[in-house]
mmJSON file of the N, C-alpha and C atoms, coordinates in Angstrom:
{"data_MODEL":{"atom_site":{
"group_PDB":["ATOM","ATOM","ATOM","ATOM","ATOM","ATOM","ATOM","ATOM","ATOM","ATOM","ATOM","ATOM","ATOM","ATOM","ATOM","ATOM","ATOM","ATOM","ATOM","ATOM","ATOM","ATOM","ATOM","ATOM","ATOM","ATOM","ATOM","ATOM","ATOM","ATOM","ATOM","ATOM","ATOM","ATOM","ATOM","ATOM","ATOM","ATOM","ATOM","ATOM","ATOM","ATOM","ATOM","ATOM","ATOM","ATOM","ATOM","ATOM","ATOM","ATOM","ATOM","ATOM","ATOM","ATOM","ATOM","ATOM","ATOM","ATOM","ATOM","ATOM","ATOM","ATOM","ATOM","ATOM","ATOM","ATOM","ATOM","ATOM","ATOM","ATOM","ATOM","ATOM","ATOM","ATOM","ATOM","ATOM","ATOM","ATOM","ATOM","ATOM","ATOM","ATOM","ATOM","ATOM","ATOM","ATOM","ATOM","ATOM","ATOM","ATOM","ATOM","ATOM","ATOM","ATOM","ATOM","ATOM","ATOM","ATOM","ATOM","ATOM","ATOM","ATOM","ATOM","ATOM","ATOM","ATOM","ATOM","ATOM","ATOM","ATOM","ATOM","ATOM","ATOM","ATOM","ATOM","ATOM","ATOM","ATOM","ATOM","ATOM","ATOM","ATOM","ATOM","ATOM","ATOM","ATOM","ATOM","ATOM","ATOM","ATOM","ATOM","ATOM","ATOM","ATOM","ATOM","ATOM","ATOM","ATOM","ATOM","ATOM","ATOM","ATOM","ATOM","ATOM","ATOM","ATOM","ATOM","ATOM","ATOM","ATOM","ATOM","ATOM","ATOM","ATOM","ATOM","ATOM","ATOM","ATOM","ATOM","ATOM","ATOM","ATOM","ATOM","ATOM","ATOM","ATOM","ATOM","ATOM","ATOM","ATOM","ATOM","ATOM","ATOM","ATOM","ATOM","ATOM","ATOM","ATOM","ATOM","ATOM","ATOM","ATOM","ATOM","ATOM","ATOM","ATOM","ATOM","ATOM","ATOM","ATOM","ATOM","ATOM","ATOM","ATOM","ATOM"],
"id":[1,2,3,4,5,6,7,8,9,10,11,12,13,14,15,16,17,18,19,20,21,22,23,24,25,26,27,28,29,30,31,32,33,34,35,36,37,38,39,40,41,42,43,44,45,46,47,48,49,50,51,52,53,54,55,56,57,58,59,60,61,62,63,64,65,66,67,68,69,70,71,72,73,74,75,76,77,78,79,80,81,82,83,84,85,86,87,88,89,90,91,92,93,94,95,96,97,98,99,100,101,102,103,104,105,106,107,108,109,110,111,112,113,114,115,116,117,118,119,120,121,122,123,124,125,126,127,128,129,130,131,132,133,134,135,136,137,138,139,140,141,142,143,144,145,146,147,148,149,150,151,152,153,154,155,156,157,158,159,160,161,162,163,164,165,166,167,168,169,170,171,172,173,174,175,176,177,178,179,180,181,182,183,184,185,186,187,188,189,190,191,192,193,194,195],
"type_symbol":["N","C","C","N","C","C","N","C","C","N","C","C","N","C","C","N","C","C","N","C","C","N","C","C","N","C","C","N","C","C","N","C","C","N","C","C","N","C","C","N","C","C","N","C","C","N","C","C","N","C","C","N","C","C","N","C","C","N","C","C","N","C","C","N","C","C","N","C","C","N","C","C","N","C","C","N","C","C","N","C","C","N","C","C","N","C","C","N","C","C","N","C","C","N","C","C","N","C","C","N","C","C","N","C","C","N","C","C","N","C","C","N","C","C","N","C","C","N","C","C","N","C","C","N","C","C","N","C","C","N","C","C","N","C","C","N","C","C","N","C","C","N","C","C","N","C","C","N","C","C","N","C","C","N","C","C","N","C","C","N","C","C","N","C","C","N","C","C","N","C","C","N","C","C","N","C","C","N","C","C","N","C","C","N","C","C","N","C","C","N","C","C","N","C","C"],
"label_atom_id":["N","CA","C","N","CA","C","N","CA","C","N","CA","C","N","CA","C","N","CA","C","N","CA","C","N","CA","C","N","CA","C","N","CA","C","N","CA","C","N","CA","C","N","CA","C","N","CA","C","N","CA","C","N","CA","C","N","CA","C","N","CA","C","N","CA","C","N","CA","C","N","CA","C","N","CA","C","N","CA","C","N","CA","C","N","CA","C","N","CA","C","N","CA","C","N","CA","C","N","CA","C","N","CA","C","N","CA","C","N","CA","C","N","CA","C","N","CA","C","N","CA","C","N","CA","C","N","CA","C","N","CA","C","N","CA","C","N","CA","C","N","CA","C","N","CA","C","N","CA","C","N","CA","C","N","CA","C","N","CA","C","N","CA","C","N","CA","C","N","CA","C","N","CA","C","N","CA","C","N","CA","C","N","CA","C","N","CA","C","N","CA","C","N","CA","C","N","CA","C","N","CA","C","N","CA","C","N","CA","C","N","CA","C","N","CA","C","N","CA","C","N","CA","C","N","CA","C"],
"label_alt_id":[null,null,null,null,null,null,null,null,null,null,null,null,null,null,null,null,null,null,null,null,null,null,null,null,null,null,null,null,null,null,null,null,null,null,null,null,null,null,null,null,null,null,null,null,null,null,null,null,null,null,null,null,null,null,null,null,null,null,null,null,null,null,null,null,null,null,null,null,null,null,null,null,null,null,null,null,null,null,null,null,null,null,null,null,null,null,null,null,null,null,null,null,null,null,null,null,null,null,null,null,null,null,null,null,null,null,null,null,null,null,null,null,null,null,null,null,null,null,null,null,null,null,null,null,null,null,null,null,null,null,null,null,null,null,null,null,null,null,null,null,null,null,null,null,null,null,null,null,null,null,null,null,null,null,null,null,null,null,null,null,null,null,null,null,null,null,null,null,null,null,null,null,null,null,null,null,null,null,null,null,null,null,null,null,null,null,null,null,null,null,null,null,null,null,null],
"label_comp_id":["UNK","UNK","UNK","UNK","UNK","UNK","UNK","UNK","UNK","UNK","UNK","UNK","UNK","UNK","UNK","UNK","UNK","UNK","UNK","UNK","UNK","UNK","UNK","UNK","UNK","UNK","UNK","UNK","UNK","UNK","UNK","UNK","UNK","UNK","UNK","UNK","UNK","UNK","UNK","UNK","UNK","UNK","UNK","UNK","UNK","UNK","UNK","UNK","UNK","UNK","UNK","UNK","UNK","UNK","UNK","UNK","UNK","UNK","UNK","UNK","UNK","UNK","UNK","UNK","UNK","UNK","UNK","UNK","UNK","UNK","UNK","UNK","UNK","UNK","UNK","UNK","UNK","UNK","UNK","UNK","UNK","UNK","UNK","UNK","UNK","UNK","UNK","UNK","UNK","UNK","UNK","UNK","UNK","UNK","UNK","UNK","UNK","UNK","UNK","UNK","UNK","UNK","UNK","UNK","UNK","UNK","UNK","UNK","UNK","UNK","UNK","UNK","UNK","UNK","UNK","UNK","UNK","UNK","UNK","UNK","UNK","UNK","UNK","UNK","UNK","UNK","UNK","UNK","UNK","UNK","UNK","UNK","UNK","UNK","UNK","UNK","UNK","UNK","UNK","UNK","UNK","UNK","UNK","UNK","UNK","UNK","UNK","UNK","UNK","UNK","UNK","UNK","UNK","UNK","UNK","UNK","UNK","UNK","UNK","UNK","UNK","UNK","UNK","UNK","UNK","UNK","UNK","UNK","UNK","UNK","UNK","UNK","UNK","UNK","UNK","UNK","UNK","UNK","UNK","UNK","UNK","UNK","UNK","UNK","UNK","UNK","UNK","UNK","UNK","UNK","UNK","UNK","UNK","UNK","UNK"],
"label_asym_id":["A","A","A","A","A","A","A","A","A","A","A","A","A","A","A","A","A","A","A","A","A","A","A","A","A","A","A","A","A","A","A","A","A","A","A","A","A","A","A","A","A","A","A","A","A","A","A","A","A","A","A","A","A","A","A","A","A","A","A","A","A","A","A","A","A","A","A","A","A","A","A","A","A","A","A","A","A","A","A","A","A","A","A","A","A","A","A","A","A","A","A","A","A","A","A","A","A","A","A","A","A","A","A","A","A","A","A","A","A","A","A","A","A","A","A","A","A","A","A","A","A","A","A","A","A","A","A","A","A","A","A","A","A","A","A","A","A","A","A","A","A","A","A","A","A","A","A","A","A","A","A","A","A","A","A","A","A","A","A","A","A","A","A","A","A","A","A","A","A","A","A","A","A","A","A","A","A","A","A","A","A","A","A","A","A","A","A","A","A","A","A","A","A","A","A"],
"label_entity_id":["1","1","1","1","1","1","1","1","1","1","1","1","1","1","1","1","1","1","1","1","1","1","1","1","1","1","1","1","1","1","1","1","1","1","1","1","1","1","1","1","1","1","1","1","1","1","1","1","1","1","1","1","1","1","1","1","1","1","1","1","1","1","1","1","1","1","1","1","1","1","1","1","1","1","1","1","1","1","1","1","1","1","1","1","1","1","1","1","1","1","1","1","1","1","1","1","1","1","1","1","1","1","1","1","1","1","1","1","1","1","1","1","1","1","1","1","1","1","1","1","1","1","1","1","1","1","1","1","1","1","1","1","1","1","1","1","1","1","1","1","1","1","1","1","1","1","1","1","1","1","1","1","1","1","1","1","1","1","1","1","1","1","1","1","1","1","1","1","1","1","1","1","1","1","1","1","1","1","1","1","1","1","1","1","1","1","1","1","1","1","1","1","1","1","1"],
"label_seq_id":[1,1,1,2,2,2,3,3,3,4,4,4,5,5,5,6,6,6,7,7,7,8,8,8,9,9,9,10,10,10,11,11,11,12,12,12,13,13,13,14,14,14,15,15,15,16,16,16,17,17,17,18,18,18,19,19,19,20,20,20,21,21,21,22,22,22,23,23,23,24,24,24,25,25,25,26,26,26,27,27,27,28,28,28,29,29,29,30,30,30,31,31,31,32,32,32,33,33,33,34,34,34,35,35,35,36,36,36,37,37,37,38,38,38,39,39,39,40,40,40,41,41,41,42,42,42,43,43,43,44,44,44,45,45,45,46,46,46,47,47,47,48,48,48,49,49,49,50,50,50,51,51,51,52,52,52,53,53,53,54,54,54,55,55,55,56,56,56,57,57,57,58,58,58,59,59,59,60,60,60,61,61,61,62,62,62,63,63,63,64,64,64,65,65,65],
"pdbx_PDB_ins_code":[null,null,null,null,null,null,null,null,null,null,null,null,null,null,null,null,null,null,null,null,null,null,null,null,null,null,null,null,null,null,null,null,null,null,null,null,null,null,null,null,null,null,null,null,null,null,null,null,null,null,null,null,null,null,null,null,null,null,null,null,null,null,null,null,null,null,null,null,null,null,null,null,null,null,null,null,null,null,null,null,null,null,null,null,null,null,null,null,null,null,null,null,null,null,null,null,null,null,null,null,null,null,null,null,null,null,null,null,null,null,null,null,null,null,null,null,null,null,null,null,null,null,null,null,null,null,null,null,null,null,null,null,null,null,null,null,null,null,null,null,null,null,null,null,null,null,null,null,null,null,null,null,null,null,null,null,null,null,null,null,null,null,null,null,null,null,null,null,null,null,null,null,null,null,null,null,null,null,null,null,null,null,null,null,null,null,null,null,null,null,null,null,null,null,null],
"Cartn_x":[-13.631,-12.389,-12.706,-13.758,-14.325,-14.695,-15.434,-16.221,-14.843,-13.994,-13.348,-11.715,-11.836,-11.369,-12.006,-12.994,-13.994,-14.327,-14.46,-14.153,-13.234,-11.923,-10.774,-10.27,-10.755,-11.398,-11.443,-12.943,-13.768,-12.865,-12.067,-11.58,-10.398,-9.904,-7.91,-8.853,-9.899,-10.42,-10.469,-11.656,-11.701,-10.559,-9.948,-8.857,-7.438,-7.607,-6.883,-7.502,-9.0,-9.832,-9.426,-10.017,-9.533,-8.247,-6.781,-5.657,-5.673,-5.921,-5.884,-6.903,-8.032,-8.373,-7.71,-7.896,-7.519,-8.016,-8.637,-9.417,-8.313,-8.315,-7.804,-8.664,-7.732,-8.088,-6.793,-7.495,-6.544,-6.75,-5.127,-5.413,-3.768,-4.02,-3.302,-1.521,-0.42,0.909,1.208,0.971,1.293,0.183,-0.792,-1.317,-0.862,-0.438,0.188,1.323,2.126,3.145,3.489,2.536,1.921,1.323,0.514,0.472,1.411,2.378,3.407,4.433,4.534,5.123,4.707,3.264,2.285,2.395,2.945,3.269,3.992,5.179,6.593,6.634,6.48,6.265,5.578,4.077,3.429,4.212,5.226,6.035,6.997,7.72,8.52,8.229,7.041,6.371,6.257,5.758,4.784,6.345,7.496,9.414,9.495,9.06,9.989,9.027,7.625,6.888,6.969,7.228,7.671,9.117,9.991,11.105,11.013,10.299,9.884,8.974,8.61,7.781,8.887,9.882,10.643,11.495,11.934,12.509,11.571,11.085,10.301,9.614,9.437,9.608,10.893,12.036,13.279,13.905,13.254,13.435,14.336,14.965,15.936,15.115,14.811,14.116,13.992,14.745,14.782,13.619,13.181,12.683,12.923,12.333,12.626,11.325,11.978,11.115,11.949],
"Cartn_y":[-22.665,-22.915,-23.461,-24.789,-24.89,-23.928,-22.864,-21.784,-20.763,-20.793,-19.941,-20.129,-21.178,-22.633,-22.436,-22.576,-22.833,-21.146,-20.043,-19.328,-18.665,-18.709,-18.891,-19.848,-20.825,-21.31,-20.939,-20.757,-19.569,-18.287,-17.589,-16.562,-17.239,-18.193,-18.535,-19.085,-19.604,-20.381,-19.186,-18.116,-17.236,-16.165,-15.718,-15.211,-16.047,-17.745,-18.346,-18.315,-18.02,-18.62,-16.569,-15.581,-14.395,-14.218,-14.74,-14.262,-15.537,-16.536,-17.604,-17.055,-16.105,-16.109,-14.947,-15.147,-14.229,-14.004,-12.237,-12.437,-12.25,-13.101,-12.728,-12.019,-11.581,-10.036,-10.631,-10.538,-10.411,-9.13,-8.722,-7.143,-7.599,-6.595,-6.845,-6.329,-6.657,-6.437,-5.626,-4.615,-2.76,-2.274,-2.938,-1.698,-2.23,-3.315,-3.834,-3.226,-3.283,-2.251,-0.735,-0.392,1.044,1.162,0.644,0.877,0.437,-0.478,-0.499,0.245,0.95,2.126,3.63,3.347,4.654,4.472,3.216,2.869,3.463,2.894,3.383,5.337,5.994,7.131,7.781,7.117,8.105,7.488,6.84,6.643,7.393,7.621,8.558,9.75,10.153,11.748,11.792,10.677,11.005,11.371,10.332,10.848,12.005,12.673,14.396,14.561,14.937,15.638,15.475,14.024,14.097,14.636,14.635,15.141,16.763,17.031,19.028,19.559,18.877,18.934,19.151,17.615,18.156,18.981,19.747,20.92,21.991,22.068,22.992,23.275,21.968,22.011,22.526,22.235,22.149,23.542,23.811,25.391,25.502,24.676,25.399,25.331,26.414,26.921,28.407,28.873,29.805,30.743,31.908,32.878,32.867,32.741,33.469,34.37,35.001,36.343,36.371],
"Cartn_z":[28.044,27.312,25.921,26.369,24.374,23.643,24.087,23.417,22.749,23.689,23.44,22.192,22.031,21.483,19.778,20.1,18.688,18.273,18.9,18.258,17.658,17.893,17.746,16.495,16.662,15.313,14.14,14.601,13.657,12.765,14.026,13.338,12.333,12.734,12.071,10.443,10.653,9.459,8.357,9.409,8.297,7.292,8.393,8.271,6.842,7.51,6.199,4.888,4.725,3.521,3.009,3.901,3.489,2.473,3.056,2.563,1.488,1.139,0.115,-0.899,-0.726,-1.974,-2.571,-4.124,-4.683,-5.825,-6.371,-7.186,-8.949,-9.351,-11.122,-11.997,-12.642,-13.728,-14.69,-16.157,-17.153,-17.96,-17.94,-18.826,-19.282,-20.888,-21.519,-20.703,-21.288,-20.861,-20.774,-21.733,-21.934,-20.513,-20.832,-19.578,-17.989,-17.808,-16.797,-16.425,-17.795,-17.381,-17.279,-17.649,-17.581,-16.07,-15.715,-14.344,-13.086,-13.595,-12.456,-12.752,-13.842,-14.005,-13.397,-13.113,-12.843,-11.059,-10.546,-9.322,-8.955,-9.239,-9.01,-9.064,-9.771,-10.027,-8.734,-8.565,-7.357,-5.998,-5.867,-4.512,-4.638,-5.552,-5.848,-5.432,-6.057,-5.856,-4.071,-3.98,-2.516,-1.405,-1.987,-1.015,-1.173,-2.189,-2.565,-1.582,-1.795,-0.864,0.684,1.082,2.264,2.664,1.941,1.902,2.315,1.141,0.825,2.705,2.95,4.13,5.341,5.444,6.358,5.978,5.252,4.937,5.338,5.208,5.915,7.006,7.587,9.164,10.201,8.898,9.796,9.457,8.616,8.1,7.046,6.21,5.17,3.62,4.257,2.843,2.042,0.778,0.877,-0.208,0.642,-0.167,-1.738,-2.543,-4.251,-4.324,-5.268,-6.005,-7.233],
"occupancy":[1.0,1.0,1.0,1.0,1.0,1.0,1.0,1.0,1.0,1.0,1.0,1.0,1.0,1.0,1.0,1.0,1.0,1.0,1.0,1.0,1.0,1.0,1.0,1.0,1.0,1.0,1.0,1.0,1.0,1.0,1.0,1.0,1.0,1.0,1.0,1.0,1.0,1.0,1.0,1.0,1.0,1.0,1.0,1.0,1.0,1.0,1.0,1.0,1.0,1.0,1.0,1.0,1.0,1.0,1.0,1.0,1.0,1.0,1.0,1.0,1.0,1.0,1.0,1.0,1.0,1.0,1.0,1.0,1.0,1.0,1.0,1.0,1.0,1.0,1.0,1.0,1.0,1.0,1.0,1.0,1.0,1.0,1.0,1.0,1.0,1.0,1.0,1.0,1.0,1.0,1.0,1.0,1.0,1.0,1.0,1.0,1.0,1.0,1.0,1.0,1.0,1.0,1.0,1.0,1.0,1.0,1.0,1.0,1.0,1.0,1.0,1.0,1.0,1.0,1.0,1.0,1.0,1.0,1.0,1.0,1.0,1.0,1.0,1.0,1.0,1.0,1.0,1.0,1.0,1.0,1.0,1.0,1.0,1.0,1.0,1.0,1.0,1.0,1.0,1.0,1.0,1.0,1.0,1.0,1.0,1.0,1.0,1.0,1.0,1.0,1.0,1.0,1.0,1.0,1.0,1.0,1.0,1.0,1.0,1.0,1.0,1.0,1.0,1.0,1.0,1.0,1.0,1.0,1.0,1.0,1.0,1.0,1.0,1.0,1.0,1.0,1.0,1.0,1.0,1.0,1.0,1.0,1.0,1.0,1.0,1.0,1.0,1.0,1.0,1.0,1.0,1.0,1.0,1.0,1.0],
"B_iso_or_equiv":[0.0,0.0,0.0,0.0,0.0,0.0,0.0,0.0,0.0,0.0,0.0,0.0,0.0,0.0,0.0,0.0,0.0,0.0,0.0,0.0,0.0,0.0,0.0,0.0,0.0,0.0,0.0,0.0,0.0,0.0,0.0,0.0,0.0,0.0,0.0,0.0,0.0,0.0,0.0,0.0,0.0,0.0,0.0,0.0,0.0,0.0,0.0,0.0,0.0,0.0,0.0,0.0,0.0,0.0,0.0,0.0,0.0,0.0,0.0,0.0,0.0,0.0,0.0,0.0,0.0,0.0,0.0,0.0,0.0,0.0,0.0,0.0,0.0,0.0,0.0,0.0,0.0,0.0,0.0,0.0,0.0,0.0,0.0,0.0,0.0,0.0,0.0,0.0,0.0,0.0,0.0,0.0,0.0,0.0,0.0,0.0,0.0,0.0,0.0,0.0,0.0,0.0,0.0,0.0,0.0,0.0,0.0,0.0,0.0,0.0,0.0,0.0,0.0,0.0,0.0,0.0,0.0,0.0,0.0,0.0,0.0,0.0,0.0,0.0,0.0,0.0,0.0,0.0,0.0,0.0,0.0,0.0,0.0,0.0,0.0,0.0,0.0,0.0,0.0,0.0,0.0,0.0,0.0,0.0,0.0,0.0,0.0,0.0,0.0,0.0,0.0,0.0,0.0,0.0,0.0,0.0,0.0,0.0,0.0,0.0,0.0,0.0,0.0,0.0,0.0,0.0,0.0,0.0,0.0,0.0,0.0,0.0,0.0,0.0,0.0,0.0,0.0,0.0,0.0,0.0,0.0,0.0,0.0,0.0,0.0,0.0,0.0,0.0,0.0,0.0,0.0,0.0,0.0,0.0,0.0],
"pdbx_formal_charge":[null,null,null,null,null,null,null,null,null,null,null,null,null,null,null,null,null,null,null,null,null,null,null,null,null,null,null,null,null,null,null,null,null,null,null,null,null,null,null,null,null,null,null,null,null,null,null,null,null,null,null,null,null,null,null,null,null,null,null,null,null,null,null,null,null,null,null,null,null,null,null,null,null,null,null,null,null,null,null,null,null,null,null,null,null,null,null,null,null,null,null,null,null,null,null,null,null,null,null,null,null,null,null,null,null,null,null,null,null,null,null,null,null,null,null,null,null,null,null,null,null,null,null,null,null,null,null,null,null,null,null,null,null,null,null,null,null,null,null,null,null,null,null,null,null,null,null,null,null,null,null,null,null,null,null,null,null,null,null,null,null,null,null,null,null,null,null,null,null,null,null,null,null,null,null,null,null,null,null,null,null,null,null,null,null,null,null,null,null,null,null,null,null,null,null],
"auth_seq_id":[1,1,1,2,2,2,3,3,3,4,4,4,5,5,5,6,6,6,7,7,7,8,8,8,9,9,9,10,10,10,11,11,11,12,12,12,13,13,13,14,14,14,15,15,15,16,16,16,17,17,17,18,18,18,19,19,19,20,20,20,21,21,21,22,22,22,23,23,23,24,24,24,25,25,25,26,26,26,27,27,27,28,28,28,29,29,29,30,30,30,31,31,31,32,32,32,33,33,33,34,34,34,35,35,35,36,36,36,37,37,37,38,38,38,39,39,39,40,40,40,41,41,41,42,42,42,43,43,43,44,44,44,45,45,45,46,46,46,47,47,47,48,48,48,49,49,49,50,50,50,51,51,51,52,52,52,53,53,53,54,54,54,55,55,55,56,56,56,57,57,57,58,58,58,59,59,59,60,60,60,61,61,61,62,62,62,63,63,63,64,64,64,65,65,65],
"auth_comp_id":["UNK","UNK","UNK","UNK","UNK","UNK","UNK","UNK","UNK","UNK","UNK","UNK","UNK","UNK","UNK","UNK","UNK","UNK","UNK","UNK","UNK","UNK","UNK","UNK","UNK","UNK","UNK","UNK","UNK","UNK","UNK","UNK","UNK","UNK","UNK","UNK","UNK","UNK","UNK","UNK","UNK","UNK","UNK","UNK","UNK","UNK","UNK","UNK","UNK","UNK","UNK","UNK","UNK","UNK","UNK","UNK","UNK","UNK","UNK","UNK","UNK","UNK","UNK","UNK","UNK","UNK","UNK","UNK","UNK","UNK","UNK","UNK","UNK","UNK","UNK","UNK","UNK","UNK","UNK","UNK","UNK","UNK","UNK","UNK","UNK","UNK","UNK","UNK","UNK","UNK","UNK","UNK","UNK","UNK","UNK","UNK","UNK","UNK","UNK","UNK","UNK","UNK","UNK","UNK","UNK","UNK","UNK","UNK","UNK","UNK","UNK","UNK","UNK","UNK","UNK","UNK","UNK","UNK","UNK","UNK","UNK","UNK","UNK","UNK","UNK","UNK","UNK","UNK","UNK","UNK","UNK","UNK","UNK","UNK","UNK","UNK","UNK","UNK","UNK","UNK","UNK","UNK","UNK","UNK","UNK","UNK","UNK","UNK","UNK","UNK","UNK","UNK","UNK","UNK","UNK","UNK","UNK","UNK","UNK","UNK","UNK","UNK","UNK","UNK","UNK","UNK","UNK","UNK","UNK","UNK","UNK","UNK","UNK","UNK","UNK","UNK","UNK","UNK","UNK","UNK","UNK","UNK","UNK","UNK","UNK","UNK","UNK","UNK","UNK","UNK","UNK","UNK","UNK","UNK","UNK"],
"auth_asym_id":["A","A","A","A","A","A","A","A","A","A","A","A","A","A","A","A","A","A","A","A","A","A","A","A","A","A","A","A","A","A","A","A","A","A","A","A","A","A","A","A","A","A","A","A","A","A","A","A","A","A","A","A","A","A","A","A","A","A","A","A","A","A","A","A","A","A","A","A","A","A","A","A","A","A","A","A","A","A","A","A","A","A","A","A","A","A","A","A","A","A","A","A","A","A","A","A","A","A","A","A","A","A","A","A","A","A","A","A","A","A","A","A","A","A","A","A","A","A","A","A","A","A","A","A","A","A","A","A","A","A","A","A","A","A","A","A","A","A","A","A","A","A","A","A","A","A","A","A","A","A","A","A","A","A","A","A","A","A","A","A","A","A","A","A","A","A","A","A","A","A","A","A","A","A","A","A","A","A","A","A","A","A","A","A","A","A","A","A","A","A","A","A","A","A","A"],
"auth_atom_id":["N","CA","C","N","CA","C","N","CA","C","N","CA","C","N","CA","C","N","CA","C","N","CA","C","N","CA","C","N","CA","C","N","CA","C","N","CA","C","N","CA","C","N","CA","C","N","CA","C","N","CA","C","N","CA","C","N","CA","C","N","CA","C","N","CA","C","N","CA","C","N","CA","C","N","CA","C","N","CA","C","N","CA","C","N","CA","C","N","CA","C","N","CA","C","N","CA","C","N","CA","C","N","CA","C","N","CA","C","N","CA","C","N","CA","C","N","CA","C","N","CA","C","N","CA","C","N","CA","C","N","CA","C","N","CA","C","N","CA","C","N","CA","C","N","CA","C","N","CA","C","N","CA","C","N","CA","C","N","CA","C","N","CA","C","N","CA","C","N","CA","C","N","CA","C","N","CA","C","N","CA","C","N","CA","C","N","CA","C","N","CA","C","N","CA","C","N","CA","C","N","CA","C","N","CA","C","N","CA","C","N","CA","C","N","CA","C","N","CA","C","N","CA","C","N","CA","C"],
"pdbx_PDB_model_num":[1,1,1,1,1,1,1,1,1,1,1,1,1,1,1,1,1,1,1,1,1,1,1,1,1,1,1,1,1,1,1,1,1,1,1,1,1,1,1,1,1,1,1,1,1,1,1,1,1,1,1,1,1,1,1,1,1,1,1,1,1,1,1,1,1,1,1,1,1,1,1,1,1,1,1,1,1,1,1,1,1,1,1,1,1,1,1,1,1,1,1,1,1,1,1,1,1,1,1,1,1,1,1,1,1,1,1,1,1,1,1,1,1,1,1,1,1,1,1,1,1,1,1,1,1,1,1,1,1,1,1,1,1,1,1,1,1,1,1,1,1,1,1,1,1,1,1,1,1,1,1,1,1,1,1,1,1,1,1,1,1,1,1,1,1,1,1,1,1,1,1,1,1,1,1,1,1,1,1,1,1,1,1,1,1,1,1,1,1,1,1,1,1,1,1]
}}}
């Protein structure tokens, strides 16, 4: 029960020191906001495509030429 106790431990310790660190980066404002702009965008993309997918699983999709 100690062993099992103290490793248990072990893991909650590591696990708290894991999610508390955090590494900092300074970059200028424009490119900050340029990439949470470049965020937003590929989630966007990635809905249509899942969207376009079930349409086409579900079948309404039509032929062009």
């Amino acid at each position: 029960m100690r062993e099992a106790l103290t490793i248990n431990h072990k893991i909650y310790k590591f696990w708290i020191i894991k999610v508390h660190m955090e590494e900092m980066i300074n970059i200028p404002k424009r490119e900050y906001e340029k990439l949470k702009m470049q965020a937003n965008i590929d989630v966007e993309l990635l809905t249509q495509l899942i969207e376009s997918f079930k349409d086409i699983k579900e079948g309404r999709i039509e032929r062009v030429r």
